[in-house]
N, C-alpha and C positions, 0 to 999 in steps of 0.2 A: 678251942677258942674260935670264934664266930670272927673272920678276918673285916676287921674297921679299918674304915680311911686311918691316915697316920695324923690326919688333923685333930682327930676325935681323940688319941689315944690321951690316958692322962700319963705323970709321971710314974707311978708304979707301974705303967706297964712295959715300959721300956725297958725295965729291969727284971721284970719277971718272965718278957717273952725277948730277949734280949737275940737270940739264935737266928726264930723268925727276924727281926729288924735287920739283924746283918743281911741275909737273907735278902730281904724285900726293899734295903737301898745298895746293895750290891751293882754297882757298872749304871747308876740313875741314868735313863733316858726323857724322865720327864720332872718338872719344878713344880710345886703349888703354889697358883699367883694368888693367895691369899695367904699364905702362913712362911712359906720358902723353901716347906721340904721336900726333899728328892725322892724318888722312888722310880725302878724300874719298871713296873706297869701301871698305868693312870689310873687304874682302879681301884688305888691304894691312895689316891689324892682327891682331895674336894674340890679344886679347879687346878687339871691339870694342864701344862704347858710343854709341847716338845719342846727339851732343849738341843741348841745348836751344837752338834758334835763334830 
C-alpha cells in the first residue's frame, strides 16, 4: 500500500490497514489543522502542526 496522508484515508481503510494506523499515530507529535488527526511524523498529515508536549 502506497502510504496516504491519514486525511485522504477513507473508512475501509482504517480497518483493513488497522496495524499500520496504530503504527503511524503511536506517541503523535504532530495534529492536522484541518481535520484534527494525529500522527507521529507530518507526512502522514495535510497540514501538519507541532503539538506542544
Amino acid at each position: 500500500m502506497e502510504i496516504r496522508r491519514l486525511c485522504k484515508w477513507g473508512r475501509d481503510e482504517y480497518s483493513e490497514h488497522f496495524a499500520l494506523l496504530c503504527e503511524i499515530t503511536r506517541k503523535p507529535k504532530f495534529t492536522c489543522e484541518r481535520c484534527g488527526r494525529s500522527a507521529r511524523k507530518k507526512r502522514y498529515l495535510c497540514k501538519p502542526r507541532k503539538r506542544d508536549q
